[in-house]
C-alpha positions as CSV (number, residue, x, y, z in Angstrom):
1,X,-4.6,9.3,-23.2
2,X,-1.1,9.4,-24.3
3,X,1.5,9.7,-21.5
4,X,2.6,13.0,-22.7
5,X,-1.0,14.2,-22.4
6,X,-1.6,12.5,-19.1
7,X,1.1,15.0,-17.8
8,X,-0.9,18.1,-18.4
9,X,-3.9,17.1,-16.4
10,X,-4.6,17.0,-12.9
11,X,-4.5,14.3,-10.4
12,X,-8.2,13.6,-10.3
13,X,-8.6,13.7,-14.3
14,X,-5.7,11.3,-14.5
15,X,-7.9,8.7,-12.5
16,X,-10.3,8.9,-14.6
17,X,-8.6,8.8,-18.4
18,X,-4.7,8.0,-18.2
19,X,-4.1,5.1,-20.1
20,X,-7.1,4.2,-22.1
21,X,-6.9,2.1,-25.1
22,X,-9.8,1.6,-27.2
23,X,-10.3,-0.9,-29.5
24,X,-12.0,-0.4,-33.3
25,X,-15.2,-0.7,-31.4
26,X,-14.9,2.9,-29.5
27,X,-16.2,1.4,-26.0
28,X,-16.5,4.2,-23.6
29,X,-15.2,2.0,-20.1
30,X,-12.2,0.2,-20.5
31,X,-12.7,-3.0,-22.2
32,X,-12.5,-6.2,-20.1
33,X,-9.7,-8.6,-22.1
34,X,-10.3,-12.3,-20.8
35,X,-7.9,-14.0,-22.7
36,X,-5.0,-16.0,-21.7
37,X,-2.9,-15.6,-25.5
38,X,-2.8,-13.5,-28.6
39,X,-2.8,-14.6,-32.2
40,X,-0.3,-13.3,-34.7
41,X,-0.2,-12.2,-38.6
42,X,3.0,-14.6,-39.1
43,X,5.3,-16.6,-37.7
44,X,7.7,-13.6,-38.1
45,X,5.5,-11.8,-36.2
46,X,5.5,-14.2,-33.4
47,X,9.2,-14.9,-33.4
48,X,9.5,-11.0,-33.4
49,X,7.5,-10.3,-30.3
50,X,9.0,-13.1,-28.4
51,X,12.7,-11.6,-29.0
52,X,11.1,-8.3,-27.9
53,X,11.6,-6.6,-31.7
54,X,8.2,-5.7,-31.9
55,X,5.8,-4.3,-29.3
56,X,2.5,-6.3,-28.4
57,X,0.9,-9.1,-26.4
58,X,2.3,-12.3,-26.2
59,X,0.7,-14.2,-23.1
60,X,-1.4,-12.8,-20.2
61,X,0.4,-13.9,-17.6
62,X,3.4,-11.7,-19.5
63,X,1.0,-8.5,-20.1
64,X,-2.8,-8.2,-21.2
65,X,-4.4,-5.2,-22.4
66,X,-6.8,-4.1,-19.3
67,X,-3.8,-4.7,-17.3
68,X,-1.8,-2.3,-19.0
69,X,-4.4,-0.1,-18.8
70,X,-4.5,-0.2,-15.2
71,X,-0.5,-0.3,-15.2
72,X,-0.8,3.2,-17.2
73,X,-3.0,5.0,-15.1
74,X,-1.0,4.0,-11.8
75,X,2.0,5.3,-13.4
76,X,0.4,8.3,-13.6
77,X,-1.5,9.1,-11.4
78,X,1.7,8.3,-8.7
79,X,4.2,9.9,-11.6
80,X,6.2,7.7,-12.3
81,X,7.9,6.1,-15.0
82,X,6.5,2.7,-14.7
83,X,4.0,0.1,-13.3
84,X,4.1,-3.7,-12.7
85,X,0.7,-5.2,-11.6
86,X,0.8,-8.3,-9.1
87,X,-1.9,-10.7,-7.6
88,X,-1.9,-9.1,-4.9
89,X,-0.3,-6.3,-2.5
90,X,1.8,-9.2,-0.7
91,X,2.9,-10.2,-4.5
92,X,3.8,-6.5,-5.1
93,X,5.8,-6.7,-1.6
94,X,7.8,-9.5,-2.2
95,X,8.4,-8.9,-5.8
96,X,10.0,-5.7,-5.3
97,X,12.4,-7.3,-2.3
98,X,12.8,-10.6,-3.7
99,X,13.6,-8.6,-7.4
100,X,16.7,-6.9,-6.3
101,X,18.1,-9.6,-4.1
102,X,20.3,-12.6,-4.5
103,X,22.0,-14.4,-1.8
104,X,24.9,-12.7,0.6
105,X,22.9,-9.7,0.3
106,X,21.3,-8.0,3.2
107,X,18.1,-5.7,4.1
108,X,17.8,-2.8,6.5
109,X,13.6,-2.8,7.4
110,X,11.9,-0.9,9.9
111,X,10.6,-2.9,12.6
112,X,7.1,-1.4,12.3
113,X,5.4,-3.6,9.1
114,X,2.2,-5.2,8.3
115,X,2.5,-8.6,9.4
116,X,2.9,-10.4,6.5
117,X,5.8,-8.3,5.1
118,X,7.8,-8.4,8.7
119,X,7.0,-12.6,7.9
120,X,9.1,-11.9,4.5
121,X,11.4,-9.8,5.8
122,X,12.5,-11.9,8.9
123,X,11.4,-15.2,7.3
124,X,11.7,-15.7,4.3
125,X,14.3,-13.6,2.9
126,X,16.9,-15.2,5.1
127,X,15.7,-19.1,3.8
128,X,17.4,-17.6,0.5
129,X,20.7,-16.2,1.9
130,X,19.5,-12.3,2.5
131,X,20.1,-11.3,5.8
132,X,17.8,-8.6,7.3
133,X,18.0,-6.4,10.0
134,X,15.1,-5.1,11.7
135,X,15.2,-1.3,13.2
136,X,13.4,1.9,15.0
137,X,11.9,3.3,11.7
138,X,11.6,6.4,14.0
139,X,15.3,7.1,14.9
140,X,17.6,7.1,12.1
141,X,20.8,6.8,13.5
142,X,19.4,2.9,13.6
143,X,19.1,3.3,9.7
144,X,22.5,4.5,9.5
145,X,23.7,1.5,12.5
146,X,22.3,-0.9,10.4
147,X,24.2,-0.6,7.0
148,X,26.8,-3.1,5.9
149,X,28.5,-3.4,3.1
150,X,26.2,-6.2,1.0
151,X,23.2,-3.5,2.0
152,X,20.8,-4.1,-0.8
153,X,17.5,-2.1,0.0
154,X,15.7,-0.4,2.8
155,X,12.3,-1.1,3.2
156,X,9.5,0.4,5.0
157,X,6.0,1.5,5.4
158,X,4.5,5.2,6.6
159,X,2.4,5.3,8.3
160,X,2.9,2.1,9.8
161,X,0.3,-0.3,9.9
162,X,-1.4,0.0,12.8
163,X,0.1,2.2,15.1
164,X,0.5,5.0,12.2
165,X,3.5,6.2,13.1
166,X,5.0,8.7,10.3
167,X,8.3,7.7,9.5
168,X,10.4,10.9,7.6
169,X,10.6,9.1,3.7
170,X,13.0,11.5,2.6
171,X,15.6,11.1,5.4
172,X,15.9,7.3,4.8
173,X,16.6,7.9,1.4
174,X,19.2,9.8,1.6
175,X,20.8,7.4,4.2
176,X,19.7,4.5,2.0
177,X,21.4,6.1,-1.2
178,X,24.7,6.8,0.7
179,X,25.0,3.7,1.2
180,X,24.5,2.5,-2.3
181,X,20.8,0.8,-1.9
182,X,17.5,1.4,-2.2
183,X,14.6,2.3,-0.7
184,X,11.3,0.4,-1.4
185,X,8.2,2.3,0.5
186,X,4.4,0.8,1.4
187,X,2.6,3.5,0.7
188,X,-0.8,2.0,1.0
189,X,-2.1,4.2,4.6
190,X,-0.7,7.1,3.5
191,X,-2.5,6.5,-0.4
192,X,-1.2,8.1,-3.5
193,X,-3.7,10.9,-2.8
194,X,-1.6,12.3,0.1
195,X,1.7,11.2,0.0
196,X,4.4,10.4,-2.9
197,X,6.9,8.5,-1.6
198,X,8.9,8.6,-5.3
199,X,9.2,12.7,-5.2
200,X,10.7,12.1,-1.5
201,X,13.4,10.2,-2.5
202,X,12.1,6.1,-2.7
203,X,13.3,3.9,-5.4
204,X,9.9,2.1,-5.7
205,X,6.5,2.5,-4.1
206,X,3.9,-0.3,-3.2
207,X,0.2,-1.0,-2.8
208,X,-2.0,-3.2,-2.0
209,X,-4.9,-2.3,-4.4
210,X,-7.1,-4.4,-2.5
211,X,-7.8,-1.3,-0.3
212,X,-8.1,1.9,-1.6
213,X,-7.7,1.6,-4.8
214,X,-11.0,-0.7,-5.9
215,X,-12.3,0.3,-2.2
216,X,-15.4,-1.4,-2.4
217,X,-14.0,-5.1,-1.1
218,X,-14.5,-6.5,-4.1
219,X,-10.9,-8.3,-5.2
220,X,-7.2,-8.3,-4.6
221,X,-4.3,-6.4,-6.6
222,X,-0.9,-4.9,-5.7
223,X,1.2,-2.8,-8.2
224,X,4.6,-1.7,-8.0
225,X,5.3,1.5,-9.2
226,X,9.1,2.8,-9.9
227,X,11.2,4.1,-12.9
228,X,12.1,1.9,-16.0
229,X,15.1,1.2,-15.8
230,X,14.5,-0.2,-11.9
231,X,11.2,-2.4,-13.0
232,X,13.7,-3.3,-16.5
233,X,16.7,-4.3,-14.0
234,X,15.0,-5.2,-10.8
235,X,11.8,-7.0,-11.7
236,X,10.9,-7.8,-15.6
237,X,12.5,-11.3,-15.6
238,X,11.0,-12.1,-11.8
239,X,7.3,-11.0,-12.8
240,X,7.7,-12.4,-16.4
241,X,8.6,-16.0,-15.1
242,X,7.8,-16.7,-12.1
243,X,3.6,-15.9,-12.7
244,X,3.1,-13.2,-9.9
245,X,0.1,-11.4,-12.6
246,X,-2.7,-9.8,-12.0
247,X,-6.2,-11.1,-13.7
248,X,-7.6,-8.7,-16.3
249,X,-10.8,-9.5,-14.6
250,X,-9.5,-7.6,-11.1
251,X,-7.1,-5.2,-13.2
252,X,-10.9,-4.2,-14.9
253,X,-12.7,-3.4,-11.3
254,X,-9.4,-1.8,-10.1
255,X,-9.4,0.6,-13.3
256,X,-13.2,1.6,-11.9
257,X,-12.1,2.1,-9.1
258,X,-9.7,4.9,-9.7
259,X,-12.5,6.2,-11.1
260,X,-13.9,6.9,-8.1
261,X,-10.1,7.3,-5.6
262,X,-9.7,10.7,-5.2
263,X,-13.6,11.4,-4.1
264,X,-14.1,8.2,-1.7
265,X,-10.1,9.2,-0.1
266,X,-11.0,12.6,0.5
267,X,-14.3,11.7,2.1
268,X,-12.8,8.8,4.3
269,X,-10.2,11.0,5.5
270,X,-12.7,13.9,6.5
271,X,-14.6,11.3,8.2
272,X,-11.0,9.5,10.0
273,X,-10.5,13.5,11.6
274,X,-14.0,13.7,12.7
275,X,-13.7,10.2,14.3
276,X,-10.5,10.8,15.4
277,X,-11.9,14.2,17.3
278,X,-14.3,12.6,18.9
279,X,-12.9,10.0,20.5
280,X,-9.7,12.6,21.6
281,X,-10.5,13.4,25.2
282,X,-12.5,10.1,25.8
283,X,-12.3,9.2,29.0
284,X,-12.3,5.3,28.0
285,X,-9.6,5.9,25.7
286,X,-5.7,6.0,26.8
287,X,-4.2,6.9,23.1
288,X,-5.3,7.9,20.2
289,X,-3.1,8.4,17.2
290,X,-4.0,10.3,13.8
291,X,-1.4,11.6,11.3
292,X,-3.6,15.0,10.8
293,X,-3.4,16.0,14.3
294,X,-0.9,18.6,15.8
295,X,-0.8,15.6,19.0
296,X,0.4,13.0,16.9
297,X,4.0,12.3,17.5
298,X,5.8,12.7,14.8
299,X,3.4,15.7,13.4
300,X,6.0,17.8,12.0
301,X,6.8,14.9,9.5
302,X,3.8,14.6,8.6
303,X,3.4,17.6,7.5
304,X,6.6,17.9,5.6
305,X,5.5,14.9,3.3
306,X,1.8,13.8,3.6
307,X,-0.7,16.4,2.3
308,X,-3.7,15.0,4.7
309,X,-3.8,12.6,7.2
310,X,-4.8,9.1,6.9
311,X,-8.1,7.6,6.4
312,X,-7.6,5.4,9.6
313,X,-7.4,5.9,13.4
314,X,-5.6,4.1,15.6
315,X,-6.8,4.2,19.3
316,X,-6.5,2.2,22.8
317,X,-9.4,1.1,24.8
318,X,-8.2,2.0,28.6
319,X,-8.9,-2.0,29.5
320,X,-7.8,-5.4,28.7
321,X,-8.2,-7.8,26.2
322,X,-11.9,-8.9,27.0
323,X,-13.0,-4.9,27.7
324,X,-11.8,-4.3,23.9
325,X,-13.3,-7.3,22.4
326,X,-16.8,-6.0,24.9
327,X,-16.1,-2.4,22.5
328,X,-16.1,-4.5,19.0
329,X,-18.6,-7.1,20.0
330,X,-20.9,-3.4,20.3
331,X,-20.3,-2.0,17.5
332,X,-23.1,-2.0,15.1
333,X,-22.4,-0.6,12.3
334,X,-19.1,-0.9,11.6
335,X,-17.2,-4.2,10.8
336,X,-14.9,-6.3,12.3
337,X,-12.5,-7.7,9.4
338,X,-8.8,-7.3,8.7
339,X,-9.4,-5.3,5.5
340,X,-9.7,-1.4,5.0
341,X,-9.8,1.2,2.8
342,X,-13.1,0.1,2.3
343,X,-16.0,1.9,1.5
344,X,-17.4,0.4,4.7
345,X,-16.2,1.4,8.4
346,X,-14.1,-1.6,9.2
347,X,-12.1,-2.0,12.8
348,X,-9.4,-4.3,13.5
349,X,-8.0,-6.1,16.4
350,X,-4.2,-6.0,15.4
351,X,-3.3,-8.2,18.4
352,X,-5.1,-11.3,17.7
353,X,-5.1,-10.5,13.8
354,X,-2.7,-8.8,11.7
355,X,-0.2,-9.1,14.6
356,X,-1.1,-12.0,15.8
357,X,2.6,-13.9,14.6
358,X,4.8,-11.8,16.7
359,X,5.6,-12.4,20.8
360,X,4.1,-10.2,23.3
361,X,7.1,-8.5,23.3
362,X,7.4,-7.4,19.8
363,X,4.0,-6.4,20.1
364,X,4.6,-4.7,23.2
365,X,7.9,-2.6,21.1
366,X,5.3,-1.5,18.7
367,X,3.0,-0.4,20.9
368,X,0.3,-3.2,19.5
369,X,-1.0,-3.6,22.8
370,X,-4.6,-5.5,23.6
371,X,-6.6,-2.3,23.9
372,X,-5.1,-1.4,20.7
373,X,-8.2,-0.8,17.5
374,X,-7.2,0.3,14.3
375,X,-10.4,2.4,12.6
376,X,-10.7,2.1,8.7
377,X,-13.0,5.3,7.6
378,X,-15.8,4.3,5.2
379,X,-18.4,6.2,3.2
380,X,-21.3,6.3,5.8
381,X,-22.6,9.6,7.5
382,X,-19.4,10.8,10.0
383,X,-22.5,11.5,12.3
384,X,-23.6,7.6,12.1
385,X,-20.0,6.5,12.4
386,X,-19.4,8.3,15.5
387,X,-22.8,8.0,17.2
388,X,-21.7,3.8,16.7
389,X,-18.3,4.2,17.9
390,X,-19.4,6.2,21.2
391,X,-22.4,3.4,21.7
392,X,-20.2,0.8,21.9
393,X,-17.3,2.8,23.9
394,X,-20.1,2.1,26.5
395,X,-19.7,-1.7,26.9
396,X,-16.0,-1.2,28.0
C-alpha cells in the first residue's frame, strides 16, 4: 500500500496492509527476507547505492526488505513521517538519546522510567559528557527548573512504568521547545492505539515491540518513530554504523502481529477496567491506580490525551514484602515475569524486578513500594482473570 493510500484508511486497516511489498511471486503475508546482502546488475549499480544515488538494499544490517515493511506500517499506523527499527525497545531508547547528543550537552528526564532507561539516563549518558537531570514528571515548573542552556532533549514515559502515572505530553513539549530541545516520549503503556504522543507535541515516539506489538511473547523489537528530517539528522549515521538492527526474522512476527494490535489492545484494556474494578474497594488493597478511572490522579490528563486507559493495573497489597510475595506465590493463572503486553495475564513485582537498581528511597519517591503489583491484561476470560486475582488476594 503506497503511503499516500495508507492515509485514507483507518487505523485498524493500516495494521493490517500499510507497507506491503510484494515480490514477482504475489505472496499474500509479507515475505520473510533472511539475507544478510543484496547483489547488484553492475558495479555502477553498486557504487550508486552506496553514494545513496539510487534507492535499494545494500546490507541488512543497513535496511532489509521485511524490515521496511514493518518500518512502513509503524509509520503509519502512529502517522508519522518515519520509522527506524532497533533490536530491541532498550536499542530504540538509547538510540534516540544517544542520536541527538554529544558531549557538554545535557538531558531534562522525568524521574519516573523503566529501569533500564533511568540506568541510561543517570548512567550512562554522563560516562559520555551528557549531563542529566532527573525531575517530578508531574509538576512542570520542575521541567521548566531544569533547563539550561546546553538542554538537548526531554525525555519521558506516560504512563509511567509501573506506577502509571499520566504525565500531560503536550505541556512538556511546549516547555521543551521553548527552550530549543526536544522531546522524546515512551509510549509503550499508553500503545499507539490510545495515545499519540507525535500529534501532542513530541519530537520522537518509542516502543518496545516486544510487548504489544507482537503480544504473544515471542521476540524482541523496538522502533523509533519521528519525522524525516529528525531520523535523517538525529539517527541515520548512529543506526547505520553502529549495528543497533532489527532481524528480518523478528521484524516478520512483529509485522503479524499488527495484524492482530488493535483487536488483542482493545480486549486487554476492557479486561485491565474490569480488573481494575474489582479490586477497587478491596479491603486487602491500599491503592489502586488505572488511567481509565475518574480516581486516578491525574484523570483530567488522561483524558485530554489518551483515548482509553491502559491495558495494565497498578495496585498495592495492604502488607509487606512477604504478604505480596504470599499474593503472587497464589496466583494460578496468571504469570509472574517482567514482560507484558502479552497475550497472557502477567504480574510483576517492580521492587525486586524492574526496580530492583534504585535505593529504597528512590523507590519510596515513586511510590514503588513492596506491596506494590503491576497487572499486564491478557487475552483470557475477564471472569477467569478476576476469579484468580481475588483467590490469591486470600493468602495475604
Amino acid at each position: 500500500m503506497p503511503a499516500s493510500a495508507a492515509r485514507r484508511y483507518r487505523p485498524e486497516t493500516r495494521l493490517v496492509h500499510a507497507g506491503q511489498m510484494r515480490s514477482n511471486f504475489g505472496e499474500t503475508s509479507e515475505a520473510l527476507y533472511l539475507t544478510q546482502g543484496f547483489v547488484y546488475d553492475s558495479a555502477e549499480q553498486c557504487a550508486a547505492r552506496f553514494k545513496g544515488e539510487e534507492p535499494g538494499f545494500l546490507y541488512s544490517r543497513f535496511s532489509n526488505p521485511t524490515v521496511a515493511m514493518f518500518e512502513a506500517r509503524m509509520a503509519a499506523f502512529e502517522g508519522a513521517e518515519a520509522a527506524r527499527a532497533t533490536a530491541s525497545g532498550m536499542a530504540a531508547v538509547t538510540t534516540a538519546l544517544i542520536g541527538q547528543l554529544r558531549a557538554g550537552d545535557h538531558v531534562v528526564a522525568a524521574k519516573a522510567l523503566f529501569g533500564s532507561c533511568r540506568w541510561v539516563v543517570e548512567e550512562l549518558l554522563p560516562r559520555f559528557g551528557v549531563a542529566s537531570t532527573l525531575v517530578d514528571g508531574l509538576d512542570l515548573a520542575q521541567w521548566r527548573a531544569a533547563v539550561r542552556p546546553n538542554t538537548k532533549t526531554f525525555f519521558l514515559e506516560s504512563p509511567t512504568n509501573p506506577t502509571l502515572d499520566v504525565i500531560d505530553i503536550a505541556a512538556v513539549a511546549e516547555i521543551a521547545h521553548a527552550a530549543g530541545a526536544t522531546l522524546v516520549v515512551d509510549n509503550v503503556f499508553a500503545t499507539p492505539l490510545w495515545q499519540s504522543p507525535l500529534a501532542l507535541g513530541a519530537d520522537c515516539v518509542v516502543y518496545s515491540a516486544t510487548k504489544h506489538i507482537d503480544g504473544q511473547g515471542r521476540c524482541l523489537g523496538g522502533v523509533i518513530l519521528s519525522s524525516e528530517e529528525f531520523i535523517q539528522k538525529h539517527l541515520h549515521m548512529f543506526l547505520r554504523q553502529t549495528g543497533p538492527c532489527m532481524s528480518p526474522f523478528n521484524a516478520w512476527v512483529l509485522l503479524k502481529g499488527l495484524e492482530t494490535l488493535h483487536l488483542r489492545v482493545r480486549r486487554q484494556t476492557e479486561t485491565a477496567a474490569a480488573v481494575a474494578e474489582a479490586l477497587a474497594a478491596h479491603g486487602k488493597i491500599k491503592r489502586l491506580i488505572y488511567p481509565g478511572r475518574p480516581d486516578h490522579p491525574q484523570a483530567e490528563t488522561a483524558r485530554k490525551q489518551m483515548r482509553a486507559g491502559s491495558t495494565l493495573v497498578a495496585f498495592e497489597i495492604d502488607g509487606n514484602q512477604a504478604a505480596t510475595f504470599r499474593f503472587l506465590n497464589a496466583l494460578e493463572l496468571i504469570a509472574i515475569t517482567n514482560n507484558l503486553g502479552d497475550a497472557k495475564s502477567l504480574v510483576t513485582h517492580p521492587a525486586t524486578t524492574t526496580h530492583q537498581r534504585l535505593t529504597p528511597d528512590q523507590r519510596a519517591e515513586l511510590g514503588i513500594t513492596d506491596g506494590v503489583v503491576r497487572f499486564s491484561a491478557g487475552l483470557e476470560h475477564p471472569d477467569d482473570v478476576i476469579e484468580d486475582v481475588l483467590a490469591a488476594l486470600q493468602a495475604v
